[in-house]
C-alpha positions as CSV (number, residue, x, y, z in Angstrom):
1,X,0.0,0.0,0.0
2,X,2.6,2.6,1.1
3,X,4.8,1.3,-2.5
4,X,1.6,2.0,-4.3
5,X,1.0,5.9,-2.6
6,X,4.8,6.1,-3.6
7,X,4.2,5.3,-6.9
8,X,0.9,7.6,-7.2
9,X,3.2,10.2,-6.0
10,X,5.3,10.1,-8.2
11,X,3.4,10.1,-11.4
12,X,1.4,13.0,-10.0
13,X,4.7,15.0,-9.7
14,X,5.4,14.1,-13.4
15,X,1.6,15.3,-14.2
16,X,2.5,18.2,-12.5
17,X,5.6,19.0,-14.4
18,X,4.4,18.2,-17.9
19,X,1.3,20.0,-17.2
20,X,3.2,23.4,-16.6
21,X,6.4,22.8,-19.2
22,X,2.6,22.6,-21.5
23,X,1.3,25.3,-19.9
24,X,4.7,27.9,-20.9
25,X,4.7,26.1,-24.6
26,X,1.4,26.9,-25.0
27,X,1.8,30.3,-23.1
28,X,5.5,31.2,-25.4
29,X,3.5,29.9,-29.0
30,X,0.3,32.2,-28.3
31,X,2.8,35.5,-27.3
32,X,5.1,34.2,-30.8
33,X,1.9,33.9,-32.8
34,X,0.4,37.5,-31.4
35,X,4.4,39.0,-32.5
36,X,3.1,37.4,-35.9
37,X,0.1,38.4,-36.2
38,X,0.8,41.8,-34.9
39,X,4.3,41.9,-37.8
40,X,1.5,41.2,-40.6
41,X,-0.8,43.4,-39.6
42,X,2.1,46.3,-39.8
43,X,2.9,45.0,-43.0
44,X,-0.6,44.9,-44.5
45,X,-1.9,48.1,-43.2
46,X,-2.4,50.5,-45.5
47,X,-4.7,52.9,-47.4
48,X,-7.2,52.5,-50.8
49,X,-6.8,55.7,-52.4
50,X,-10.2,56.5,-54.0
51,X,-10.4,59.4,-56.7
52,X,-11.3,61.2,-60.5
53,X,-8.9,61.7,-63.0
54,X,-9.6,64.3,-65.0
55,X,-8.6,66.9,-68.0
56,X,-6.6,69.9,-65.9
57,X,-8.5,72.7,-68.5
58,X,-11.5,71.5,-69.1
59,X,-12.0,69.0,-66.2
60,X,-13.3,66.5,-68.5
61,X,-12.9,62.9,-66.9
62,X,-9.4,60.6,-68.2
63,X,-10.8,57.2,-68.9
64,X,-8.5,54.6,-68.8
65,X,-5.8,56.6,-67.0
66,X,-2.5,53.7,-66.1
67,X,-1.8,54.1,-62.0
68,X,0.6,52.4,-60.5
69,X,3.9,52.5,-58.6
70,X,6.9,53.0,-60.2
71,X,9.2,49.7,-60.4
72,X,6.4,47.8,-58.2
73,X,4.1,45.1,-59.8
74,X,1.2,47.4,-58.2
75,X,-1.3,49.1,-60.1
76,X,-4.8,50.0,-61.9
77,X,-6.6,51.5,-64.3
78,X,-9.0,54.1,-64.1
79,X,-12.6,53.3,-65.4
80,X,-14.3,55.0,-68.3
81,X,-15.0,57.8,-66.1
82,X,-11.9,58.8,-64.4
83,X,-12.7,56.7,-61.2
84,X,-10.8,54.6,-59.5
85,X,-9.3,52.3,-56.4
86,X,-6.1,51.4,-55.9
87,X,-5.0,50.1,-52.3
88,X,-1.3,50.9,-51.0
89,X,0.6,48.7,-48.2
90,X,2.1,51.1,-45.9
91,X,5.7,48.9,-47.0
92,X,5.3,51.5,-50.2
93,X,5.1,54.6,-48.7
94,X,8.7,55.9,-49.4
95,X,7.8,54.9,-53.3
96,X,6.4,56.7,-56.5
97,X,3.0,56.7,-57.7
98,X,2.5,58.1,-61.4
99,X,-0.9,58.7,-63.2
100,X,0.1,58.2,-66.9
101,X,-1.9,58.1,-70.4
102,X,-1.3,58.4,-73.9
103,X,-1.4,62.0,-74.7
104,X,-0.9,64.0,-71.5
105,X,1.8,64.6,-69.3
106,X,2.7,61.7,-66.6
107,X,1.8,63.2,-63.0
108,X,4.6,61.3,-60.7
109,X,4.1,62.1,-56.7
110,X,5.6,60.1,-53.3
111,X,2.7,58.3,-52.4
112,X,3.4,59.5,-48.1
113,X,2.8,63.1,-49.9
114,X,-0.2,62.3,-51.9
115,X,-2.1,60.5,-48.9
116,X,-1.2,63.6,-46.8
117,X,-3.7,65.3,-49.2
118,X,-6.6,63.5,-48.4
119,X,-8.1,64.3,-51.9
120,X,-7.1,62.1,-54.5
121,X,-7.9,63.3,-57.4
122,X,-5.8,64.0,-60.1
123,X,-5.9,66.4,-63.2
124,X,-3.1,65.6,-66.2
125,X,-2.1,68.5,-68.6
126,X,-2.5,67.6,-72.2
127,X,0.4,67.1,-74.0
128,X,1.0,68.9,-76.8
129,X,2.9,67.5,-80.1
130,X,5.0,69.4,-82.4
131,X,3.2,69.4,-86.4
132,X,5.8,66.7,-87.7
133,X,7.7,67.8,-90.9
134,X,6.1,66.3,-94.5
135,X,7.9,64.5,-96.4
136,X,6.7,63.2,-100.1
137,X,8.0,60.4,-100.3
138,X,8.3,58.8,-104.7
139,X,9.3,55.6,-104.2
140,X,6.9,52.7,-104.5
141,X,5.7,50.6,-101.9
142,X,4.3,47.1,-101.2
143,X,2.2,45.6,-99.0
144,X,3.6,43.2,-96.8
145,X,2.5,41.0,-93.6
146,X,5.0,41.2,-90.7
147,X,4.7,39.0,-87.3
148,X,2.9,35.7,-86.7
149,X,0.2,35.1,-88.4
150,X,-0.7,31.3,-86.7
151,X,-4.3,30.7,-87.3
152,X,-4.1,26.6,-86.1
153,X,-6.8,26.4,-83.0
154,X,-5.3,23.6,-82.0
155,X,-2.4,25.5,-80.4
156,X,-3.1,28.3,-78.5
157,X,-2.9,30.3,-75.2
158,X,-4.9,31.6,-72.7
159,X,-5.2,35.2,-71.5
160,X,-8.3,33.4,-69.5
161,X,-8.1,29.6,-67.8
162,X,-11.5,28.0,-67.6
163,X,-10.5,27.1,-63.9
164,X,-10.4,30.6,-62.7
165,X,-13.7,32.4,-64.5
166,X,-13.2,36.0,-62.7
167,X,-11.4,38.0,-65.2
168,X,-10.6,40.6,-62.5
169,X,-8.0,38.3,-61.2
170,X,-6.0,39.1,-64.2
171,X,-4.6,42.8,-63.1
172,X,-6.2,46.0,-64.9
173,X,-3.3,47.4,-67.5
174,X,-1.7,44.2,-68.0
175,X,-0.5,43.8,-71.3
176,X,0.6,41.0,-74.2
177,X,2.7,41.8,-77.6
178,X,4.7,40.7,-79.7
179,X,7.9,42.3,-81.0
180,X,8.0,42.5,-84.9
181,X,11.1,42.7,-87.2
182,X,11.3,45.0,-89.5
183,X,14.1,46.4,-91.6
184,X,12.8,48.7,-93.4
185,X,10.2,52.2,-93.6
186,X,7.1,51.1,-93.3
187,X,3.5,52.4,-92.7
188,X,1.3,50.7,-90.6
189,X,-2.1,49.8,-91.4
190,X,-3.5,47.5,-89.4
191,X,-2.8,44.9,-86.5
192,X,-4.5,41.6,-86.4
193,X,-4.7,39.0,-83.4
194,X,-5.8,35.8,-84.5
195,X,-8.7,34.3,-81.7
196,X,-8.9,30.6,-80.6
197,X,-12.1,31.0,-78.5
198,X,-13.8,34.2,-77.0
199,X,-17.0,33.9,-74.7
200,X,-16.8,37.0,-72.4
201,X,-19.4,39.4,-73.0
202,X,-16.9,42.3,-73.9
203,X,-13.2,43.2,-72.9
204,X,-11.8,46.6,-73.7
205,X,-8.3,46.9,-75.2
206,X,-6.0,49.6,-75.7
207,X,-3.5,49.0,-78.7
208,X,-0.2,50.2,-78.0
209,X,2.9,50.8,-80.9
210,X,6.2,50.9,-79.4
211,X,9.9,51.7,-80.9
212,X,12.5,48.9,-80.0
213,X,15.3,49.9,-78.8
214,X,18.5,48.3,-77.2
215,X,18.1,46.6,-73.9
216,X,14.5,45.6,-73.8
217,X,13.5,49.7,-74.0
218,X,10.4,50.4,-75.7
219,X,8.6,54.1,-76.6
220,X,5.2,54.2,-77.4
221,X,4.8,55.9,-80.5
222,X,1.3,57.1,-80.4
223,X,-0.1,60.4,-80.0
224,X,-3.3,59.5,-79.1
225,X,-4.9,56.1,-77.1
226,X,-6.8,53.7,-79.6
227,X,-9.2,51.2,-78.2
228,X,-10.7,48.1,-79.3
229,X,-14.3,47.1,-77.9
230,X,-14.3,42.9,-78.5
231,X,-17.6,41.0,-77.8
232,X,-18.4,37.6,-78.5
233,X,-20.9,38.5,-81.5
234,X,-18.0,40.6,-83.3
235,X,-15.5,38.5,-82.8
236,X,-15.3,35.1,-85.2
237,X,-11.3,34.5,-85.8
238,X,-9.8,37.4,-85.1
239,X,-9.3,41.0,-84.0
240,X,-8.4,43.5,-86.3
241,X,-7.5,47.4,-85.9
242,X,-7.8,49.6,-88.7
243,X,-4.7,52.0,-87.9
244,X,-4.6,54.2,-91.0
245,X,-6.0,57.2,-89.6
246,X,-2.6,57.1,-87.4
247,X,-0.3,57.8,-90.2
248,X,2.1,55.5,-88.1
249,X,5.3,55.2,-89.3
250,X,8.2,52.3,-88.4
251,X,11.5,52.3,-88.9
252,X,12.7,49.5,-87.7
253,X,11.6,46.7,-85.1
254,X,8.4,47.9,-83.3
255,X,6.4,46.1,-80.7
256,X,2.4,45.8,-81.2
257,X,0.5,45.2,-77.5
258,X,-2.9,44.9,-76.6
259,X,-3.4,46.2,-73.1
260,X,-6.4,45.4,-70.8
261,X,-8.5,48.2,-69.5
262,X,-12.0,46.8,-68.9
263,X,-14.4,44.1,-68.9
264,X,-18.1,42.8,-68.8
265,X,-19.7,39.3,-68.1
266,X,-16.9,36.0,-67.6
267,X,-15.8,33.5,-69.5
268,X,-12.9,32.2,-71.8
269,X,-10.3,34.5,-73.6
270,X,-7.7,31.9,-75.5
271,X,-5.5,33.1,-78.8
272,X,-3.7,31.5,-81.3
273,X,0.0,30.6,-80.5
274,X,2.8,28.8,-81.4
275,X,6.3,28.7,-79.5
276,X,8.4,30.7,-80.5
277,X,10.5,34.1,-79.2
278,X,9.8,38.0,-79.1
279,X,6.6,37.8,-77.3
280,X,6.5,40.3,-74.4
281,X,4.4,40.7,-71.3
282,X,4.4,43.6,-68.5
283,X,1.9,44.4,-65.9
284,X,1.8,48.0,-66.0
285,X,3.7,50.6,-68.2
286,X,5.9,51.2,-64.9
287,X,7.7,48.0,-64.5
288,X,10.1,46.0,-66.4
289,X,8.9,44.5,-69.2
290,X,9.1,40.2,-69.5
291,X,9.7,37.6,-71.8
292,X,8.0,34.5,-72.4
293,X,6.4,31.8,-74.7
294,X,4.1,30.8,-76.6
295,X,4.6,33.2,-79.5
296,X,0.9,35.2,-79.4
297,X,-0.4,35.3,-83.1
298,X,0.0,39.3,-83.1
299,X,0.8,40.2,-87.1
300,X,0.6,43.9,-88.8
301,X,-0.1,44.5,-92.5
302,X,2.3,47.4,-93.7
303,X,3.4,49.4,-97.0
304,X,6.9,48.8,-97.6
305,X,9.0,51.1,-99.5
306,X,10.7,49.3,-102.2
Protein backbone atom coordinates (compact mmCIF):
# COMPACT_ATOMS: atom_id res chain seq x y z
CA UNK A 1 0.00 0.00 0.00
CA UNK A 2 2.56 2.56 1.10
CA UNK A 3 4.75 1.27 -2.49
CA UNK A 4 1.56 2.02 -4.28
CA UNK A 5 1.05 5.90 -2.64
CA UNK A 6 4.80 6.15 -3.58
CA UNK A 7 4.20 5.30 -6.93
CA UNK A 8 0.88 7.57 -7.20
CA UNK A 9 3.17 10.20 -6.00
CA UNK A 10 5.30 10.08 -8.23
CA UNK A 11 3.42 10.08 -11.37
CA UNK A 12 1.35 13.04 -9.96
CA UNK A 13 4.69 15.04 -9.72
CA UNK A 14 5.42 14.07 -13.41
CA UNK A 15 1.56 15.27 -14.17
CA UNK A 16 2.46 18.23 -12.48
CA UNK A 17 5.56 19.04 -14.41
CA UNK A 18 4.39 18.17 -17.90
CA UNK A 19 1.34 20.04 -17.21
CA UNK A 20 3.24 23.38 -16.56
CA UNK A 21 6.38 22.83 -19.23
CA UNK A 22 2.64 22.57 -21.46
CA UNK A 23 1.32 25.26 -19.91
CA UNK A 24 4.73 27.87 -20.85
CA UNK A 25 4.66 26.11 -24.62
CA UNK A 26 1.43 26.90 -24.95
CA UNK A 27 1.83 30.31 -23.13
CA UNK A 28 5.50 31.25 -25.44
CA UNK A 29 3.48 29.86 -29.01
CA UNK A 30 0.28 32.24 -28.28
CA UNK A 31 2.80 35.46 -27.34
CA UNK A 32 5.10 34.21 -30.77
CA UNK A 33 1.94 33.94 -32.81
CA UNK A 34 0.45 37.51 -31.43
CA UNK A 35 4.41 39.01 -32.53
CA UNK A 36 3.14 37.44 -35.91
CA UNK A 37 0.14 38.39 -36.19
CA UNK A 38 0.79 41.78 -34.86
CA UNK A 39 4.28 41.95 -37.81
CA UNK A 40 1.47 41.16 -40.57
CA UNK A 41 -0.79 43.42 -39.61
CA UNK A 42 2.09 46.34 -39.83
CA UNK A 43 2.91 45.02 -43.04
CA UNK A 44 -0.59 44.91 -44.52
CA UNK A 45 -1.91 48.12 -43.17
CA UNK A 46 -2.41 50.49 -45.52
CA UNK A 47 -4.67 52.92 -47.44
CA UNK A 48 -7.17 52.46 -50.75
CA UNK A 49 -6.83 55.71 -52.41
CA UNK A 50 -10.20 56.49 -54.04
CA UNK A 51 -10.40 59.38 -56.69
CA UNK A 52 -11.26 61.16 -60.50
CA UNK A 53 -8.87 61.66 -63.00
CA UNK A 54 -9.57 64.29 -65.00
CA UNK A 55 -8.60 66.85 -68.03
CA UNK A 56 -6.62 69.89 -65.89
CA UNK A 57 -8.54 72.74 -68.51
CA UNK A 58 -11.52 71.46 -69.14
CA UNK A 59 -12.00 68.97 -66.19
CA UNK A 60 -13.27 66.54 -68.54
CA UNK A 61 -12.93 62.91 -66.88
CA UNK A 62 -9.45 60.64 -68.24
CA UNK A 63 -10.78 57.24 -68.87
CA UNK A 64 -8.49 54.56 -68.80
CA UNK A 65 -5.84 56.59 -66.96
CA UNK A 66 -2.50 53.71 -66.09
CA UNK A 67 -1.82 54.07 -62.02
CA UNK A 68 0.62 52.36 -60.52
CA UNK A 69 3.87 52.54 -58.62
CA UNK A 70 6.88 52.97 -60.17
CA UNK A 71 9.22 49.72 -60.43
CA UNK A 72 6.40 47.78 -58.19
CA UNK A 73 4.09 45.11 -59.79
CA UNK A 74 1.15 47.39 -58.20
CA UNK A 75 -1.34 49.08 -60.09
CA UNK A 76 -4.75 49.96 -61.94
CA UNK A 77 -6.61 51.53 -64.29
CA UNK A 78 -9.00 54.13 -64.06
CA UNK A 79 -12.65 53.33 -65.35
CA UNK A 80 -14.34 55.04 -68.31
CA UNK A 81 -14.98 57.76 -66.07
CA UNK A 82 -11.93 58.79 -64.36
CA UNK A 83 -12.74 56.72 -61.24
CA UNK A 84 -10.78 54.58 -59.50
CA UNK A 85 -9.33 52.30 -56.43
CA UNK A 86 -6.12 51.36 -55.94
CA UNK A 87 -4.96 50.13 -52.30
CA UNK A 88 -1.32 50.87 -50.98
CA UNK A 89 0.56 48.74 -48.21
CA UNK A 90 2.14 51.08 -45.87
CA UNK A 91 5.73 48.94 -47.03
CA UNK A 92 5.29 51.55 -50.23
CA UNK A 93 5.05 54.60 -48.73
CA UNK A 94 8.74 55.85 -49.39
CA UNK A 95 7.75 54.86 -53.28
CA UNK A 96 6.38 56.71 -56.47
CA UNK A 97 2.97 56.74 -57.65
CA UNK A 98 2.48 58.08 -61.43
CA UNK A 99 -0.90 58.67 -63.18
CA UNK A 100 0.12 58.19 -66.91
CA UNK A 101 -1.87 58.13 -70.42
CA UNK A 102 -1.29 58.36 -73.91
CA UNK A 103 -1.42 62.00 -74.66
CA UNK A 104 -0.93 64.04 -71.53
CA UNK A 105 1.83 64.62 -69.25
CA UNK A 106 2.71 61.74 -66.62
CA UNK A 107 1.84 63.16 -62.96
CA UNK A 108 4.56 61.28 -60.65
CA UNK A 109 4.06 62.12 -56.71
CA UNK A 110 5.60 60.09 -53.32
CA UNK A 111 2.74 58.34 -52.41
CA UNK A 112 3.42 59.50 -48.10
CA UNK A 113 2.76 63.11 -49.93
CA UNK A 114 -0.20 62.31 -51.86
CA UNK A 115 -2.09 60.51 -48.90
CA UNK A 116 -1.22 63.58 -46.79
CA UNK A 117 -3.72 65.27 -49.19
CA UNK A 118 -6.64 63.46 -48.44
CA UNK A 119 -8.12 64.30 -51.87
CA UNK A 120 -7.08 62.09 -54.45
CA UNK A 121 -7.93 63.30 -57.39
CA UNK A 122 -5.77 64.05 -60.06
CA UNK A 123 -5.86 66.36 -63.20
CA UNK A 124 -3.10 65.62 -66.24
CA UNK A 125 -2.13 68.45 -68.58
CA UNK A 126 -2.54 67.57 -72.25
CA UNK A 127 0.44 67.10 -73.99
CA UNK A 128 0.98 68.92 -76.79
CA UNK A 129 2.88 67.45 -80.10
CA UNK A 130 4.99 69.40 -82.40
CA UNK A 131 3.16 69.36 -86.44
CA UNK A 132 5.82 66.69 -87.66
CA UNK A 133 7.74 67.78 -90.94
CA UNK A 134 6.06 66.32 -94.49
CA UNK A 135 7.89 64.46 -96.35
CA UNK A 136 6.69 63.18 -100.10
CA UNK A 137 8.04 60.36 -100.32
CA UNK A 138 8.33 58.79 -104.65
CA UNK A 139 9.28 55.62 -104.23
CA UNK A 140 6.90 52.68 -104.52
CA UNK A 141 5.68 50.57 -101.90
CA UNK A 142 4.32 47.12 -101.20
CA UNK A 143 2.22 45.62 -99.01
CA UNK A 144 3.60 43.24 -96.77
CA UNK A 145 2.50 41.00 -93.64
CA UNK A 146 5.04 41.21 -90.74
CA UNK A 147 4.70 39.03 -87.34
CA UNK A 148 2.93 35.69 -86.67
CA UNK A 149 0.21 35.12 -88.41
CA UNK A 150 -0.75 31.28 -86.71
CA UNK A 151 -4.32 30.70 -87.33
CA UNK A 152 -4.15 26.64 -86.07
CA UNK A 153 -6.80 26.40 -82.98
CA UNK A 154 -5.31 23.59 -81.96
CA UNK A 155 -2.44 25.54 -80.39
CA UNK A 156 -3.15 28.31 -78.52
CA UNK A 157 -2.93 30.32 -75.15
CA UNK A 158 -4.85 31.64 -72.72
CA UNK A 159 -5.21 35.21 -71.46
CA UNK A 160 -8.27 33.42 -69.46
CA UNK A 161 -8.12 29.63 -67.85
CA UNK A 162 -11.54 27.96 -67.58
CA UNK A 163 -10.53 27.08 -63.94
CA UNK A 164 -10.38 30.62 -62.67
CA UNK A 165 -13.71 32.38 -64.54
CA UNK A 166 -13.17 35.96 -62.70
CA UNK A 167 -11.39 38.01 -65.18
CA UNK A 168 -10.61 40.58 -62.52
CA UNK A 169 -7.97 38.32 -61.21
CA UNK A 170 -6.02 39.14 -64.23
CA UNK A 171 -4.63 42.78 -63.07
CA UNK A 172 -6.17 45.97 -64.89
CA UNK A 173 -3.33 47.36 -67.53
CA UNK A 174 -1.68 44.24 -68.05
CA UNK A 175 -0.47 43.82 -71.26
CA UNK A 176 0.61 40.97 -74.16
CA UNK A 177 2.72 41.79 -77.61
CA UNK A 178 4.69 40.71 -79.75
CA UNK A 179 7.87 42.32 -81.05
CA UNK A 180 8.05 42.52 -84.90
CA UNK A 181 11.10 42.69 -87.25
CA UNK A 182 11.30 44.96 -89.53
CA UNK A 183 14.13 46.38 -91.63
CA UNK A 184 12.75 48.66 -93.37
CA UNK A 185 10.23 52.21 -93.59
CA UNK A 186 7.10 51.07 -93.30
CA UNK A 187 3.51 52.41 -92.72
CA UNK A 188 1.33 50.75 -90.57
CA UNK A 189 -2.13 49.76 -91.36
CA UNK A 190 -3.48 47.53 -89.45
CA UNK A 191 -2.85 44.89 -86.53
CA UNK A 192 -4.55 41.61 -86.37
CA UNK A 193 -4.75 38.96 -83.39
CA UNK A 194 -5.81 35.81 -84.46
CA UNK A 195 -8.72 34.34 -81.67
CA UNK A 196 -8.93 30.65 -80.57
CA UNK A 197 -12.07 31.00 -78.48
CA UNK A 198 -13.78 34.20 -77.01
CA UNK A 199 -16.99 33.92 -74.67
CA UNK A 200 -16.76 36.98 -72.38
CA UNK A 201 -19.40 39.42 -72.98
CA UNK A 202 -16.93 42.29 -73.92
CA UNK A 203 -13.21 43.15 -72.92
CA UNK A 204 -11.78 46.61 -73.73
CA UNK A 205 -8.28 46.87 -75.23
CA UNK A 206 -5.99 49.62 -75.75
CA UNK A 207 -3.51 48.95 -78.68
CA UNK A 208 -0.15 50.18 -77.97
CA UNK A 209 2.85 50.85 -80.90
CA UNK A 210 6.19 50.88 -79.37
CA UNK A 211 9.94 51.68 -80.89
CA UNK A 212 12.45 48.90 -80.01
CA UNK A 213 15.34 49.95 -78.80
CA UNK A 214 18.48 48.30 -77.22
CA UNK A 215 18.13 46.56 -73.92
CA UNK A 216 14.45 45.64 -73.83
CA UNK A 217 13.46 49.70 -73.99
CA UNK A 218 10.36 50.44 -75.69
CA UNK A 219 8.57 54.12 -76.64
CA UNK A 220 5.17 54.21 -77.41
CA UNK A 221 4.84 55.92 -80.50
CA UNK A 222 1.31 57.09 -80.42
CA UNK A 223 -0.10 60.36 -79.97
CA UNK A 224 -3.29 59.48 -79.10
CA UNK A 225 -4.90 56.14 -77.12
CA UNK A 226 -6.85 53.71 -79.55
CA UNK A 227 -9.21 51.19 -78.21
CA UNK A 228 -10.75 48.14 -79.27
CA UNK A 229 -14.30 47.09 -77.91
CA UNK A 230 -14.32 42.94 -78.53
CA UNK A 231 -17.62 41.00 -77.80
CA UNK A 232 -18.42 37.61 -78.52
CA UNK A 233 -20.86 38.49 -81.52
CA UNK A 234 -18.01 40.61 -83.33
CA UNK A 235 -15.51 38.47 -82.75
CA UNK A 236 -15.28 35.06 -85.20
CA UNK A 237 -11.33 34.51 -85.84
CA UNK A 238 -9.79 37.36 -85.13
CA UNK A 239 -9.32 41.04 -83.98
CA UNK A 240 -8.43 43.46 -86.25
CA UNK A 241 -7.47 47.40 -85.86
CA UNK A 242 -7.81 49.60 -88.72
CA UNK A 243 -4.73 51.97 -87.95
CA UNK A 244 -4.58 54.21 -91.00
CA UNK A 245 -6.04 57.18 -89.62
CA UNK A 246 -2.62 57.13 -87.37
CA UNK A 247 -0.28 57.85 -90.21
CA UNK A 248 2.06 55.47 -88.07
CA UNK A 249 5.35 55.20 -89.30
CA UNK A 250 8.23 52.31 -88.40
CA UNK A 251 11.51 52.34 -88.88
CA UNK A 252 12.69 49.54 -87.74
CA UNK A 253 11.65 46.71 -85.08
CA UNK A 254 8.42 47.88 -83.32
CA UNK A 255 6.42 46.07 -80.69
CA UNK A 256 2.43 45.79 -81.18
CA UNK A 257 0.50 45.15 -77.51
CA UNK A 258 -2.90 44.95 -76.63
CA UNK A 259 -3.40 46.16 -73.10
CA UNK A 260 -6.43 45.41 -70.84
CA UNK A 261 -8.48 48.22 -69.47
CA UNK A 262 -12.01 46.75 -68.86
CA UNK A 263 -14.41 44.11 -68.88
CA UNK A 264 -18.09 42.79 -68.82
CA UNK A 265 -19.69 39.32 -68.11
CA UNK A 266 -16.92 36.04 -67.64
CA UNK A 267 -15.78 33.50 -69.54
CA UNK A 268 -12.91 32.24 -71.84
CA UNK A 269 -10.31 34.54 -73.57
CA UNK A 270 -7.66 31.89 -75.51
CA UNK A 271 -5.55 33.08 -78.78
CA UNK A 272 -3.66 31.46 -81.34
CA UNK A 273 0.02 30.65 -80.52
CA UNK A 274 2.84 28.77 -81.37
CA UNK A 275 6.35 28.72 -79.52
CA UNK A 276 8.42 30.75 -80.53
CA UNK A 277 10.51 34.15 -79.19
CA UNK A 278 9.79 38.03 -79.08
CA UNK A 279 6.58 37.80 -77.29
CA UNK A 280 6.55 40.31 -74.39
CA UNK A 281 4.35 40.67 -71.34
CA UNK A 282 4.39 43.64 -68.53
CA UNK A 283 1.87 44.43 -65.94
CA UNK A 284 1.77 47.97 -66.01
CA UNK A 285 3.71 50.57 -68.20
CA UNK A 286 5.88 51.22 -64.93
CA UNK A 287 7.72 47.96 -64.51
CA UNK A 288 10.08 46.03 -66.39
CA UNK A 289 8.91 44.53 -69.22
CA UNK A 290 9.06 40.17 -69.49
CA UNK A 291 9.68 37.65 -71.84
CA UNK A 292 7.99 34.49 -72.38
CA UNK A 293 6.36 31.83 -74.67
CA UNK A 294 4.11 30.79 -76.55
CA UNK A 295 4.62 33.15 -79.52
CA UNK A 296 0.92 35.16 -79.39
CA UNK A 297 -0.39 35.33 -83.10
CA UNK A 298 0.00 39.32 -83.13
CA UNK A 299 0.83 40.23 -87.07
CA UNK A 300 0.63 43.93 -88.80
CA UNK A 301 -0.15 44.53 -92.48
CA UNK A 302 2.30 47.44 -93.71
CA UNK A 303 3.36 49.36 -96.99
CA UNK A 304 6.86 48.80 -97.58
CA UNK A 305 9.00 51.08 -99.49
CA UNK A 306 10.72 49.31 -102.23
Amino acid sequence: MEKYSKLNNTIGVREYFKNRVSSKSLMYGGVKFFIILLSSNVLVYGQTLLGTVSEKNSNLPVEYVNIGIVGRNVGTVSDQNGKYSLRINQQHYNDTLIFSCIGYHSYYVKISDFISLNNWNVSLEKREYAISEVVVRTRKVRQKTLGNTASNKLMWSNWMTPSNRNFGNRILGYEVGLLIPNKRVSFLKEVNWNIAKFTYDTIIFRVNVYNAHEGMRFENILKSPFYVTVTKENVKDKITVDLRDFDIVVEGDFLVTFEYVNYSGSGDFNYCARFGKNIYRIRWQREEWRQGVPKPSIWALVDVER
